[in-house]
N, C-alpha and C positions, 0 to 999 in steps of 0.2 A: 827432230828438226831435219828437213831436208838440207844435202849440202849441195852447194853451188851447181846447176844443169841438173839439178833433178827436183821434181815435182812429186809433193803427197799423192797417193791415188786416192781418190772421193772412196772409193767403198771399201779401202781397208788404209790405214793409216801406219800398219807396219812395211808396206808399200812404196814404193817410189819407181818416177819412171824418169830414165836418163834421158836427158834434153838433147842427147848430140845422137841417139840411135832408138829412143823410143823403146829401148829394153824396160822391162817390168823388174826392179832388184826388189828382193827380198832383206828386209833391215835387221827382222827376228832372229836372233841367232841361235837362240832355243828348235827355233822349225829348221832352221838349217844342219844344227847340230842331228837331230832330230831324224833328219833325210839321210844323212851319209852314212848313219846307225843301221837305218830299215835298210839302204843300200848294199852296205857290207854286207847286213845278215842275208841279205838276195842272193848277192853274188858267193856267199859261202856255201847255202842250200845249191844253186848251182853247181858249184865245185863237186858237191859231194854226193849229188845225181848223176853226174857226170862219173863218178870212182862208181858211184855202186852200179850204173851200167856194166863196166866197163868188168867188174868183179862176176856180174851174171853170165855174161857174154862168155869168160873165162869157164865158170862152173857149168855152163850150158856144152860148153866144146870138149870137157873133162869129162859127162856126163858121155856125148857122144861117143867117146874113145871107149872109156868101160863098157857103153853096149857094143862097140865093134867087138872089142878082144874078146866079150863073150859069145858072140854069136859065130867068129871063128872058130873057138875051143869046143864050142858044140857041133860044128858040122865035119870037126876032126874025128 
């Protein structure tokens, strides 16, 4: 049941639309629960793209130093 300023929507009935700003609310708590799960797991995969750049970028610069030192000790 919808509560006071809000309207079922005709094509989904877990639906409702606020009467005072015409927002779309979602009722389903299951789809919302649902959303902030896949959300988090989003923004953790982001996190941890973000480290292992940041781990490559490191290995990549350590990488470079090893071929300096030896490219010096070779033309010693």
């Amino acid at each position: 049941m919808a509560s006071a300023g809000h309207s079922i929507v005709k094509e989904d009935p877990s639906l409702t639309r606020d009467g005072s700003n015409s927002a779309i609310i979602n009722r389903n708590n299951n789809d919302y629960f649902r959303r902030l799960s896949i959300k988090r797991a989003t923004q953790a995969k982001e996190i941890e793209m973000e480290k292992l750049k940041c781990e490559v970028s490191e290995l990549k610069d350590l990488v470079k130093q090893l071929i300096s030192v030896q490219q010096n000790n070779l033309s010693k």
